[in-house]
C-alpha positions as CSV (number, residue, x, y, z in Angstrom):
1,X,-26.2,-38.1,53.5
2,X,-23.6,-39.2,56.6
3,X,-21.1,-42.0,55.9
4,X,-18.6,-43.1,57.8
5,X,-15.5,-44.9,57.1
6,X,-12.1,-46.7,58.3
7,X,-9.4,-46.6,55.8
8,X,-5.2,-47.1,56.1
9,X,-3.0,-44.1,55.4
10,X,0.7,-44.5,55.3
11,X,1.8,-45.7,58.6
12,X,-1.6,-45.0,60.6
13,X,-5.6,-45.7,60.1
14,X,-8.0,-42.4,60.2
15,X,-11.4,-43.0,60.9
16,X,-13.5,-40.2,58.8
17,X,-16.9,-38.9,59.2
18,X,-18.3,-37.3,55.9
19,X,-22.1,-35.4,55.7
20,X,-23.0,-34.1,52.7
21,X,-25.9,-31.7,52.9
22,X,-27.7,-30.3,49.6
23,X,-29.5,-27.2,50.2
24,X,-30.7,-26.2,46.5
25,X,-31.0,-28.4,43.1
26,X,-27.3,-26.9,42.7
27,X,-26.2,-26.7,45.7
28,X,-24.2,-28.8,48.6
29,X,-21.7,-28.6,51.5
30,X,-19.7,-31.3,52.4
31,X,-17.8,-31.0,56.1
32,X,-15.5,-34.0,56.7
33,X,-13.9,-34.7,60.2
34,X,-11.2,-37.0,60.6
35,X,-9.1,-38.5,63.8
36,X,-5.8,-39.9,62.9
37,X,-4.8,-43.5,65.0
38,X,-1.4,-42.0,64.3
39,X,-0.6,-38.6,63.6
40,X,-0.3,-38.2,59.8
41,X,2.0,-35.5,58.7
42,X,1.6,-34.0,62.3
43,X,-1.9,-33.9,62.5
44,X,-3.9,-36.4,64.9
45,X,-7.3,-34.8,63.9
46,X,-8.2,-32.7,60.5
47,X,-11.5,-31.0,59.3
48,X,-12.7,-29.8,56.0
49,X,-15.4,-28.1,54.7
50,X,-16.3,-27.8,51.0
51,X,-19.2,-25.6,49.4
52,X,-19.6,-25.7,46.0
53,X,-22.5,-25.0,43.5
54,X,-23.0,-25.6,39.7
55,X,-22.6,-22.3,38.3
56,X,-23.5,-22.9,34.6
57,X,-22.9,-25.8,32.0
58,X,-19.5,-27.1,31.5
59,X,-16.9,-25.4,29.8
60,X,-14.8,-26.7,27.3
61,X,-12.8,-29.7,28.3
62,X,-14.4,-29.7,31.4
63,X,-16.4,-32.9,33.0
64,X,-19.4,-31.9,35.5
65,X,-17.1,-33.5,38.1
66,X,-14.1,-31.6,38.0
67,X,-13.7,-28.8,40.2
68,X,-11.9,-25.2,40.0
69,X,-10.5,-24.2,43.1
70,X,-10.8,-20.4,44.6
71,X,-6.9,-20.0,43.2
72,X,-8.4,-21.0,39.5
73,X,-6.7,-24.6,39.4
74,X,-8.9,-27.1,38.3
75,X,-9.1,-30.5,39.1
76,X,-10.6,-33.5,38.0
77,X,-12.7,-35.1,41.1
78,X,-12.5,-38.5,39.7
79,X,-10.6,-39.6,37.1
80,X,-12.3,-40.9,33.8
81,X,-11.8,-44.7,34.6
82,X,-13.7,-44.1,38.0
83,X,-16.9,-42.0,35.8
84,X,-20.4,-43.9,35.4
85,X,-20.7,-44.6,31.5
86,X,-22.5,-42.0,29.4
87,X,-26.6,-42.5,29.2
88,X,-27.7,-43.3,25.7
């Protein structure tokens, strides 16, 4: 899945190109490249890459959309007003 998008940030516009590639039921990579219109906290151009895997049902007080980082932190991808409702 490829999308591509045009967004303001602070003082310039980056133009992003994101591909998310699954390569197992549990599985994905996301790479993101981005060119700044004007540089953004000195940077005119930025890439990231992501790999991540479901290792095992959530945890307590977790959400299968928060993340824990390789330092341990976690982090909540999207915050619970931005969630799908629950299935019945």
């Amino acid at each position: 899945m490829a999308i591509d998008f045009v967004r303001a940030v602070a003082s310039s516009f980056v133009i992003s190109k994101v591909v998310v590639t699954y390569t197992e039921d549990s599985r994905f990579t996301v790479t993101s490249d981005s060119t700044y219109a004007q540089p953004f906290m000195d940077k005119s151009e930025t890439h990231t890459t992501m790999d991540a895997h479901w290792a095992s049902t959530c945890a307590f007080g977790m959400s299968p959309d928060d993340m824990i980082g390789s330092t341990g932190l976690q982090a909540r991808y999207f915050p619970k007003s931005a969630r799908a409702p629950a299935q019945s």
